[in-house]
N, C-alpha and C positions, 0 to 999 in steps of 0.2 A: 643765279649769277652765272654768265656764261662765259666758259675758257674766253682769254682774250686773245686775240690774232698777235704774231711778234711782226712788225712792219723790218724790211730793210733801211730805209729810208735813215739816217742819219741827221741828228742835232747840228743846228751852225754850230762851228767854234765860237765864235763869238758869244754866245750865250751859255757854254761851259766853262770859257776862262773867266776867271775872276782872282782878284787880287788876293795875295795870301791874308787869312786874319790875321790879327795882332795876336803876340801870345806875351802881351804887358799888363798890366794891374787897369789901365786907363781902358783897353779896348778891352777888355771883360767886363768892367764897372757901363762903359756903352751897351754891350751887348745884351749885360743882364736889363738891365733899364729898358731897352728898346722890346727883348721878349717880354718880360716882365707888363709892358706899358700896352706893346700893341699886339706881339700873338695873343697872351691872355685876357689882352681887355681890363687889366685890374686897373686900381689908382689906389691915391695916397689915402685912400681910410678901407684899404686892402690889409687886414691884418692876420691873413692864414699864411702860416709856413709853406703850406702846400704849393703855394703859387710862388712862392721867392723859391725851395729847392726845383721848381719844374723850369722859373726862368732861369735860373742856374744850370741846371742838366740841360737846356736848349742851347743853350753860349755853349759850354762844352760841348755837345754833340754835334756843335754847327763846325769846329773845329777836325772835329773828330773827321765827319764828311769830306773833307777834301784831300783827307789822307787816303780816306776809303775809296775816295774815288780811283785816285791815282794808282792802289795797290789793284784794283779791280781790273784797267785801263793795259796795268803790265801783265797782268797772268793772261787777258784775251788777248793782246797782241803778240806777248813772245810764245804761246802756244806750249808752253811749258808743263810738264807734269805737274799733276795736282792728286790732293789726297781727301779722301773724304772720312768723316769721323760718326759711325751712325752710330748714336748714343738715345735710349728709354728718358736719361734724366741727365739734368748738365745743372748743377747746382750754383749755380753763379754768387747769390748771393747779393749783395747792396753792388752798384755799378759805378755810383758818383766817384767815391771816394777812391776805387782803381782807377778809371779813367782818369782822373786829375790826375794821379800819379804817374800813372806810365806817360803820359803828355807829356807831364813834364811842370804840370800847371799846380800843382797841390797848393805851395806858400804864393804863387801869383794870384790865385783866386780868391785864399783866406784874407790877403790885404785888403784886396779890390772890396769883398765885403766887408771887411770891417772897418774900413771908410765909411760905406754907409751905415754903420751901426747894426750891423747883423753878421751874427756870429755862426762858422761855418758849421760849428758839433752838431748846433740844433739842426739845420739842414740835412745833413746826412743823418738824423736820427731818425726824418719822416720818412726816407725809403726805404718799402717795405725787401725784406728777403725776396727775391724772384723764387716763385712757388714753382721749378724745374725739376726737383730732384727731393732724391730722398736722405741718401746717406753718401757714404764713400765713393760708391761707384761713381753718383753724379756731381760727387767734387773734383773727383779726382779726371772725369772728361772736363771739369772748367781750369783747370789747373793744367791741362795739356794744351787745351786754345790757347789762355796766355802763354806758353813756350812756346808753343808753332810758331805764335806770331811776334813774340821776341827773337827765335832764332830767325824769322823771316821765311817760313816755310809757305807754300803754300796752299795750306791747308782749310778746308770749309769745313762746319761741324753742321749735322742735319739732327733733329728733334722735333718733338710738338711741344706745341704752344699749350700748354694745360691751362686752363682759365681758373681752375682751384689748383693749390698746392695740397703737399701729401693731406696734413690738416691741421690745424692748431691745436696744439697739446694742453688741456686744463686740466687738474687736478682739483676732485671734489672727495672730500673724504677719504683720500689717499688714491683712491681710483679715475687712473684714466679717461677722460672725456675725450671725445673728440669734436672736432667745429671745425665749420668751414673755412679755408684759408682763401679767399677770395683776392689775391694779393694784386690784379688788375682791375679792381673795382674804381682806383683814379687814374687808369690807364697806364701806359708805360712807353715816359719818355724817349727809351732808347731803341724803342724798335720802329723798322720802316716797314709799311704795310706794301707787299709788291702782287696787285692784285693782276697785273696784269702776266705772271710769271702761274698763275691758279692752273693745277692739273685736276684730272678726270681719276678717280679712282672708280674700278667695278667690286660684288659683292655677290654673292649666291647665284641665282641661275643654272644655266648649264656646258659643255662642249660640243661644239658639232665639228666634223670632217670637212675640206672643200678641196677641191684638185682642181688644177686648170683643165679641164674636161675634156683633155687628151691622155689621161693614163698619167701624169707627168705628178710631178711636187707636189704632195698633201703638205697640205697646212693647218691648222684648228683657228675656230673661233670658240669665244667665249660669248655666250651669248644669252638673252633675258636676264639680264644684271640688275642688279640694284644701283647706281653709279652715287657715289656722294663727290664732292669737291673737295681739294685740300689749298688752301690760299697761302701763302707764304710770307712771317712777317722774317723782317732781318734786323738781327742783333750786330752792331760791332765790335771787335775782339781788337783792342788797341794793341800792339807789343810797345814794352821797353824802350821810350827814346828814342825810337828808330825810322818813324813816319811810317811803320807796317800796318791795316790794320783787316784783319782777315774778319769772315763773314762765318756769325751762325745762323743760317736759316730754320727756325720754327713753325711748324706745316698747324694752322686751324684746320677744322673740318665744317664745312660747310655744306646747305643741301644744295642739289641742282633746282634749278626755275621750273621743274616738272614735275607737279601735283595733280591731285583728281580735285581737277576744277567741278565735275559734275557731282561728287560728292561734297565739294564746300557750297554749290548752290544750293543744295538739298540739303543742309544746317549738320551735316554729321563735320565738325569741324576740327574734333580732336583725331578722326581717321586722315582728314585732310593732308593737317601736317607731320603726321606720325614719321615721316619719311624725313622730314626735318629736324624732328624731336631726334631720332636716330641718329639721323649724320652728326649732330651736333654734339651728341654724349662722347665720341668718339676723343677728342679735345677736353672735355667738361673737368675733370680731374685725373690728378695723375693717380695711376695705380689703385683701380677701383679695389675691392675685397673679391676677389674669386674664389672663395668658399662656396659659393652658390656657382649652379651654372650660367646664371647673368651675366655673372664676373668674369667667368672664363671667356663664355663668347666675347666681352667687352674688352678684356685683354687682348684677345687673338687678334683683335679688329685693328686695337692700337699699333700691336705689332707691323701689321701689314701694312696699314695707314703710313707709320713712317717709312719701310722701304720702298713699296712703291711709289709712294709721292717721290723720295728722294732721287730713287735711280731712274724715273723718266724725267725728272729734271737736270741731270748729269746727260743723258742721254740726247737731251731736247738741245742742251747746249752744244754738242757732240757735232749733232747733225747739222746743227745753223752754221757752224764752222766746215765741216767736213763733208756732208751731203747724210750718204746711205754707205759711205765706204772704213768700216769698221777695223780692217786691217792694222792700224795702229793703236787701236783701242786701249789695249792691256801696255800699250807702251808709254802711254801719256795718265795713266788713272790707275787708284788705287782706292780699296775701302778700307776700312777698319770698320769690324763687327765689333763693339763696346759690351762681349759679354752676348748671353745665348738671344738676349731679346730681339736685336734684328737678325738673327743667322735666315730667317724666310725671302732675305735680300737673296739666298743663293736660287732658288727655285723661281723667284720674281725677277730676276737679270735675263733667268731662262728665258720663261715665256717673254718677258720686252722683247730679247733680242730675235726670239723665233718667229714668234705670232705677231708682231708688232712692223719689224723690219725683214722678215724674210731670210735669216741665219740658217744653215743647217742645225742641226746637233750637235754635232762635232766642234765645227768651227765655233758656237756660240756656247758649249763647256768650255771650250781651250781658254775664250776670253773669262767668263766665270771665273775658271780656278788658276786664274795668273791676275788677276782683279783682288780677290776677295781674302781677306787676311782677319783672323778670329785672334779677340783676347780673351782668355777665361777668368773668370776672377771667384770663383768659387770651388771647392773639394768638396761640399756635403751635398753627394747622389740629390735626394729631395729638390736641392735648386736647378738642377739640370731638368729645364723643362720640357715636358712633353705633352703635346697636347693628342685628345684623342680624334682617329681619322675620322670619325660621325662626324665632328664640328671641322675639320676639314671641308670633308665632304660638303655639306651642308655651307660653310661660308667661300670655297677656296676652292672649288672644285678643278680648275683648270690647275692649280698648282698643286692639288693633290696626283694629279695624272705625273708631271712631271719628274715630282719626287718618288714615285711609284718606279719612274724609269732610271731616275740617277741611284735608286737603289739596286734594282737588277745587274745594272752595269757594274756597281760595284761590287757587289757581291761575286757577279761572275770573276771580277780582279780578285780578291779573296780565297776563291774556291781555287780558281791560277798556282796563287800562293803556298794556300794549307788542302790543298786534294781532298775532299772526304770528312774534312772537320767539320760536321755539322753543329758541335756547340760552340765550334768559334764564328761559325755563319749566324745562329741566334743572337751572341752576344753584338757582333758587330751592326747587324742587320741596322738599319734606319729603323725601320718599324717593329715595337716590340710588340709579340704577337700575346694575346690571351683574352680574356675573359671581352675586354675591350681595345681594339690595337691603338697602339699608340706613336704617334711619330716622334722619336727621340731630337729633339731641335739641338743638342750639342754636335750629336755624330752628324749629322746635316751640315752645320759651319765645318765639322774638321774637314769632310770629305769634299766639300766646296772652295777650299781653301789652299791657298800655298803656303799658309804662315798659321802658323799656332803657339800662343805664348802663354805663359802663366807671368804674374806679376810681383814673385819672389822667387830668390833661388829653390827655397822650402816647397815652395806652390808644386812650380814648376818640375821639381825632380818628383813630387808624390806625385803629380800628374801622368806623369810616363811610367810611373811604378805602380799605379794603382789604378786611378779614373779612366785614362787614354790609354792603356798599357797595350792593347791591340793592336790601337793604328800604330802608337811610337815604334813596335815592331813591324808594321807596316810601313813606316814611311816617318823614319827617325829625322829626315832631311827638314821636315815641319817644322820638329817642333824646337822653342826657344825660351828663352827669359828675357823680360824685360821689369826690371824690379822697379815698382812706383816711384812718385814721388809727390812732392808741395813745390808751388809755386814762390821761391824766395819771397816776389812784391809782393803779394797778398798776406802771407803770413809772418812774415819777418819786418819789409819795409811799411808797411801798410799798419796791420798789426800792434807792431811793437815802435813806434819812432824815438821812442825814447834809447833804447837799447841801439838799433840802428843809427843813429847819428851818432853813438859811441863807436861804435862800429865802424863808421864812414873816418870818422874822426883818424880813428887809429889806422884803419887800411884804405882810406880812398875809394872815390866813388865805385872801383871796376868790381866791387865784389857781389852787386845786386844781380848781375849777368853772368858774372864766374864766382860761385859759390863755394867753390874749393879753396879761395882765398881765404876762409875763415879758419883755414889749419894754422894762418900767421898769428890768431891768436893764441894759441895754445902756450906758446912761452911765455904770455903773460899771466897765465892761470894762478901762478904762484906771487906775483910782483902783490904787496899790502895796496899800492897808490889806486891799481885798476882795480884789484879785487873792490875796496870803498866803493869806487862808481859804478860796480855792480850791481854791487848790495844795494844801494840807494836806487838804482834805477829798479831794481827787482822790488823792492819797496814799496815803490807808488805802481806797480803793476800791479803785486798782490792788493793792495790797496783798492785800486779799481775795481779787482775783481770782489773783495770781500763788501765793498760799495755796491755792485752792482748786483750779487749776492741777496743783498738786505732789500732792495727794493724791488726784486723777481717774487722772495718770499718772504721777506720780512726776519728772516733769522740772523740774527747781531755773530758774525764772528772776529772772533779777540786780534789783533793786529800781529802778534807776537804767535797765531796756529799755524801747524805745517797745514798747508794746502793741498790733502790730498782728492788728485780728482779722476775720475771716469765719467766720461761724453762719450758717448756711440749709442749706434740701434739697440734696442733691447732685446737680445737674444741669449737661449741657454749658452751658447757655446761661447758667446765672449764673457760672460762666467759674471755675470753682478751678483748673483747667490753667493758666489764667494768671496767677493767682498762683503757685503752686508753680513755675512757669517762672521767675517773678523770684528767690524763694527759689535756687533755684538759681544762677541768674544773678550772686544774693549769694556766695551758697557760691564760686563760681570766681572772682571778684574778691578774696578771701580767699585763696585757694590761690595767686593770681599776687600776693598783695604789695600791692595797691590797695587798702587800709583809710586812705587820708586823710581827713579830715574823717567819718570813718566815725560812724555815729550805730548804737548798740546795739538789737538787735531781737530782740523774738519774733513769729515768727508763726502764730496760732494758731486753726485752721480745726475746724470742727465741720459736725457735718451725718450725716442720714440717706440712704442711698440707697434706693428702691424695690427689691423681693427682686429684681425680675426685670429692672432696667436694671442689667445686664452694663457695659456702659461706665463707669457712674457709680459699678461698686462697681472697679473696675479705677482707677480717679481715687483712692478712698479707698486703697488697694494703695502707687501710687506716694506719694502724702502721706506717708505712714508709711515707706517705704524713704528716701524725703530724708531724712524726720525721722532714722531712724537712722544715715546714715551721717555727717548733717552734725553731728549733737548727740555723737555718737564720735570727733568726730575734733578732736586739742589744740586747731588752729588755729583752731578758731570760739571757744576759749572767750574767754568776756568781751564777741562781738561778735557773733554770731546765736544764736537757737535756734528749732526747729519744733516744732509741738506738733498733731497730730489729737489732739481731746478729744472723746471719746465717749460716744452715748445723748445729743446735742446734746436739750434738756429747757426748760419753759420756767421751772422753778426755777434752772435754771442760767442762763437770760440773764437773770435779778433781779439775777445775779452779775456776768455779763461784760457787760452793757449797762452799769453803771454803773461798770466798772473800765478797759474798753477806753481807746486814745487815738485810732486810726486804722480808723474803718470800711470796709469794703472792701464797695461795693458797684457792680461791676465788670463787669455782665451785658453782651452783646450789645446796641448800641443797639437798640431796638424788639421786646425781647425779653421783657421786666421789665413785667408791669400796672401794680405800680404799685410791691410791694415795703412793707413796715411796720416791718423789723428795723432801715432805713435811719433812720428818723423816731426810734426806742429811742436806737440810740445820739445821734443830733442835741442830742434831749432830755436828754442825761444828759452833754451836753458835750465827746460824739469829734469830731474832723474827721472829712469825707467825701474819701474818695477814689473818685469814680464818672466813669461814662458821661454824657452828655443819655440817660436812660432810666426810666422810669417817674415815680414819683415824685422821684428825684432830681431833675428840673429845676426842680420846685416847692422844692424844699432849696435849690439852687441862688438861686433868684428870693430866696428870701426871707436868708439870709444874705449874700450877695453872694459873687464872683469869687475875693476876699482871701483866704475862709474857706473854701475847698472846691477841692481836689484836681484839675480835671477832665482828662480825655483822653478819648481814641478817636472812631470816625468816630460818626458821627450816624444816624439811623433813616437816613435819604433818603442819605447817604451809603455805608450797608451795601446798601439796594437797588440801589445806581447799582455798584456794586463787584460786587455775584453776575455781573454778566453776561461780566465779564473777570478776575475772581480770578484771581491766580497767587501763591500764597505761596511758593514758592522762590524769586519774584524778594524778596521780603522777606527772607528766610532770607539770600542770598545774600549782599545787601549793607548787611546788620548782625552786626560782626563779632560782637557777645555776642547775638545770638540763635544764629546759628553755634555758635558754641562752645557754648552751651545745648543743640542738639540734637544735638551731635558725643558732647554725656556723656551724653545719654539713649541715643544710638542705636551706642556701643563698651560701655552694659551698666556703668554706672559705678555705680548706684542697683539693679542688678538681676545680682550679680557671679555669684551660684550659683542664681539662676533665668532664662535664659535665655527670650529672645523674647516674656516676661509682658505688655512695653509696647509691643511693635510695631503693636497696632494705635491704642492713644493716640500715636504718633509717626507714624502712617500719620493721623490725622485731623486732626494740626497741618497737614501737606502735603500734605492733601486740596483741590486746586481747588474741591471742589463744599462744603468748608466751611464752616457757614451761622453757625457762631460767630466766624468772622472771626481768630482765635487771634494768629495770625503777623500779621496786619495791625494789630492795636491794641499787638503787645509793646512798641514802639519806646515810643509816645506812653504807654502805662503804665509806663515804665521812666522816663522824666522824670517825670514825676509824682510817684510815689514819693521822686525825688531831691526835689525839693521839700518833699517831707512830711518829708522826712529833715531837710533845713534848718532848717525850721520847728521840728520840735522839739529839735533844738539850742539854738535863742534860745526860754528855757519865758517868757520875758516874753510874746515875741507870740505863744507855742502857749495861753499861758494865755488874753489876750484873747481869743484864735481862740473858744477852747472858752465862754469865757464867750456869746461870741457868736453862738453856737451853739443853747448854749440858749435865750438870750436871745428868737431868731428861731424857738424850733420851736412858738409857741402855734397854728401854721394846724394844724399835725397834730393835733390832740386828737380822738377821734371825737365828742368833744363836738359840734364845728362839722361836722363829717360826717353825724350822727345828724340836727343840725336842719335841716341840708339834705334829705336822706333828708322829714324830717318835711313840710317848708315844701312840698317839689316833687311828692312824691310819694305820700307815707301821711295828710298832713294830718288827725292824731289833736289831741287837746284835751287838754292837759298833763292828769295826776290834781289838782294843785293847786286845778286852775280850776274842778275838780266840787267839791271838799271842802264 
């Protein structure tokens, strides 16, 4: 498929104006009928949902389009600063059911169907999760577009198009399966395929020199390339009531039209297309396993994939506007790095702007590092990636040269600095040198960058005390905070409607856009009248979720159980071992007779684990053996139950965010950036039960003491602790951790699988254990008892919860976004052009 030409030539008016659609029950009831009849071709003994929710998502998107036009219409003609958001994953999630809402259309559209006797729940239960993202990092980018484009920023988000999502989560005999999430297999309504927008990307080969052949300006080419295609489909990002509606473009990867036709006449026909096979893996799924070095090349490729594709399309548009005169460049454009994944955007801006348009060095750093703005959202060393210079070399070669040079340059600034410190030139260097060099892709964005943030206050200050501590002595002016957040619509008004129209009820519609208005309820926390239509609406949320619960796995729990729950990735350091350690813990308090004041529980954990972290799916293994021996056996009935809910999704935390009572977020002090599942539930009325970790302690500040769960040691506490750990002196003299690991380690959870958890029982009484496990059990076992008290007395669980929400308006990305704006991107709302 070959790039397409962009023509000058302009549309009549006449054939872009079109009359506004109806946004009434009648002109959607037409619309759906009309797609419904003759885009899809169906008729009246058409009885698949699939085609009533696609003619529905068509009326709404046909909607949506002339919003999108007109936002698109003002950013090219007022010539206005714009922002780009280059993000690995953007978890969006189901679209129908946003989109109605922020329209404006949610109850206009449920009528208009249910006139014709089709009911809107089943519709939005056929669309599937968009398979974009993984965890947090890719909600918490979908959860910034809807702000951008409610406060009217504007703002573009760039991604691929992954044709599988991470992967479908089964559970067979307690262990993890994985299966393919093909979640575009009946396509997807909401995206515009803009084939004629398709760039050229290159791949391996080599660099050669050229001068004008007078002594004058060298320049480099990159040249015997591999070249693949990257096509561009667009998503619309609707804001808030406002007619905004910004664009996220998702790059496929496609091959170019140039094969060995003389090897496909000669029947070798899998050599043929290998070069399509290739380009196409590129897209195929998100986040292959780079355990192997498949994976790694695979990854690297993805990386690149999306900056390059991105920033020659920023570029392309640049130039159709502006020519070849780049002068204003860094004053009209900004990127946000979403994390280390695209930081190769800095060395790929390089070569665009040099080898591409003819920049010097100089001039084409300056725009670089006044362009490029890095969020980090991890502290464990491990995830700051590095790849090694071979697969540099070997894929990237012209951009290895680069980074070769912007590390010299810097380092010479360094050496400036500290005269003669050689071990501070090691530690800062780009390239870490040994056995195999390695290019540090975090130091790359910082020194690429004019903005560096971390995503809680917590993050951010261990950031500059520990991870970055070089450059923040370097160059303190970077670095910043911008503490997460959730998007009210999606998790509050979307979410929870029950709860919200109480909400609206009592404050009026302005508080879905200014979320700090939910401090007006706070003096009703106490009133009996609100407290009731709390409880009741909290009710039929646990309801739902304990509904919804039974028909994920079939486990019946009791109406009257606290709902304690943890959803997130499956990893050591957000600590599911220490829950499932209290579950147990539970369970043998049961078996000895110690049910007094005993308060009724489910506990119910979800979560993905990575294919290739071994430990974390051995964590998912044992969850599910508790789960069965304890939900088997008479003695719990009526007073515990376990539940692993699988293919943790983020249709399903619409469900269990606003059904939970008891949030569990429980990580490693100083372990958590910042965490956003915590802020879901806050917002929708659980207690917390956490650490001082990430975001949490902002929970904490803003609810108070009364209302939040705390334990375990503290960041500065866990590092004062690595240096003399001994958790068998913990184990020793606490009799119910004892007896905790006496039933893990006699095989009481693992009766006809032998030795499965010896080495989860080997990392609880590991000395060099960096999740602390055995030293937080004590202090999270009181706490819990607390939590258990509390909701005993539902009078003060109910204040609790009210007050909860009450205090969660700091987390709205709302107040995130226009930080973001204020500090960093400093764009001019769309309003202010109109």
């Amino acid at each position: 498929m070959p790039v397409q030409p962009l023509v000058k030539s302009q549309p009549c008016e006449s054939i872009t104006e079109l009359e506004p659609l109806g946004m009434d029950p009648e002109s959607i009831q037409r619309d759906y009928k009309r797609h419904f009849n003759y885009t899809l071709g169906r008729d009246r003994d058409c009885r698949s949902a699939h085609y009533a929710y696609t003619a529905l998502g068509l009326a709404v998107r046909d909607r949506i389009m002339e919003r999108w036009r007109d936002t698109r219409h003002l950013c090219s003609t007022s010539l206005c600063k714009q922002a780009y958001y280059l993000s690995m994953e953007f978890l969006l999630g189901r679209t129908l059911g946003n989109a109605m809402l922020n329209l404006g259309l949610k109850d206009v559209a449920t009528r208009a169907l249910y006139e014709l006797g089709i009911e809107m729940e089943e519709l939005i239960e056929i669309e599937p999760d968009a398979g974009l993202g993984n965890g947090g990092l890719g909600r918490l980018a979908a959860c910034f577009l809807d702000s951008c484009a409610t406060l009217e920023l504007p703002v573009m988000g760039y991604g691929i198009r992954y044709e599988y999502g991470m992967f479908r989560q089964v559970i067979d005999n307690g262990y993890q399966v994985e299966e393919p999430d093909h979640w575009l297999r009946n396509g997807n309504v909401w995206e515009l395929e803009r084939p004629e927008l398709t760039v050229r990307l290159r791949f391996g080969g080599r660099t050669e020199v050229i001068s004008d052949g007078n002594g004058g300006i060298q320049r480099v080419r990159w040249v015997d390339t591999h070249d693949i295609l990257a096509v561009p489909f667009d998503v619309p990002i609707p804001g808030y009531h406002n007619d905004t509606v910004n664009t996220l473009r998702l790059w496929k990867s496609m091959a170019t039209d140039e094969f060995d036709l003389e090897e496909f006449n000669a029947g070798d026909y899998p050599e043929a297309v290998a070069a399509k096979n290739t380009a196409e893996q590129i897209s195929l799924v998100l986040y292959p396993n780079d355990t192997s070095e498949n994976g790694k090349e695979l990854r690297l490729r993805q990386q690149y994939f999306l900056a390059s594709a991105s920033l020659q399309d920023v570029l392309r548009r640049w130039v159709w506007t502006h020519g070849e005169d780049f002068s204003q460049f860094a004053d009209k454009n900004a990127f946000q790095l979403n994390d280390t994944h695209p930081a190769i955007a800095v060395p790929e801006l390089m070569r665009l702007l040099m080898d591409e348009h003819g920049l010097g060095w100089d001039e084409a750093w300056s725009i670089t590092t006044r362009t490029m703005a890095y969020t980090n959202h991890t502290l464990l060393p491990e995830a700051l990636e590095k790849w090694p210079v071979r697969l540099f070399r070997q894929l990237l070669p012209r951009l290895l040269e680069i980074i070769y040079e912007i590390n010299a340059r810097f380092l010479a600034e360094v050496d400036k600095r500290w005269p003669g410190d050689g071990e501070r030139l090691a530690r800062m260097s780009l390239i870490e040198e040994g056995h195999e060099p390695q290019v540090r892709m975090a130091y790359l964005a910082i020194v690429g960058s004019f903005s560096v943030n971390g995503v809680a206050a917590l993050h951010s200050r261990l950031l500059t005390e520990g991870l970055f501590r070089d450059f923040y002595e370097l160059w303190p002016h970077k670095f910043n905070n911008k503490t997460n957040g959730i998007t009210p619509r999606r998790w509050l008004a979307w979410a929870n409607p029950e709860l919200s129209a109480l909400i609206t009820e009592t404050l009026g519609e302005g508080w879905v856009t200014d979320l700090n208005r939910l401090r007006e309820l706070a003096p009703l926390a106490g009133k009996p009248k609100f407290q009731k239509r709390w409880q009741e609406i909290r009710q039929h949320n646990r309801q739902r979720l304990i509904d919804f619960v039974a028909r994920e796995t079939g486990v019946e729990i009791p109406a009257n159980f606290m709902l304690d729950v943890q959803v997130k990735r499956i990893h050591e350091y957000k600590r599911q071992l220490l829950n499932i350690l209290h579950v147990i813990h539970l369970y043998d308090r049961i078996k000895r007779g110690d049910v007094a004041d005993w308060t009724p529980r489910a506990v119910i954990i979800g979560g993905k684990a990575a294919p290739g972290y071994l430990m974390a799916k051995k964590i998912i293994k044992l969850i599910n053996n508790v789960a069965q021996v304890v939900n088997s056996d008479p003695d719990t009935e009526g007073l515990l139950r376990v539940v692993f809910l699988p293919n943790y999704r983020v249709s399903a935390m619409e469900v269990i965010c606003a059904g939970a009572d008891l949030s569990e977020q429980i990580s490693t002090a100083g372990k958590e950036a910042s965490g956003t599942g915590n802020m879901k539930f806050m917002m929708n009325g659980a207690l917390t039960i956490g650490t001082l970790d990430g975001a949490n302690i902002e929970i904490l500040e803003e609810v108070g003491e009364e209302h939040f769960f705390l334990f375990g040691l503290t960041a500065a506490q866990v590092e004062e602790m690595r240096r003399h750990y001994d958790p068998m002196a913990f184990i020793n003299r606490d009799e119910d951790l004892s007896r905790v690991m006496r039933l893990l380690e006699t095989g009481h959870f693992n009766r006809f699988e032998p030795g499965i958890f010896d080495d989860i029982i080997g990392s609880v009484k590991n000395p060099h254990d960096p999740w602390m496990t055995a030293a937080d059990f004590r202090s999270y076992v009181e706490a819990q008892k607390q939590a258990a008290a509390r909701f005993r007395d539902q009078k003060a669980w109910t204040r609790s919860s009210i007050l909860n929400t009450a205090a969660s308006g700091r987390f709205s990305t709302d107040r995130t976004i226009s930080e973001y704006n204020q500090d960093i991107w400093k764009l001019t709302p769309l309003h202010q052009l109109r």
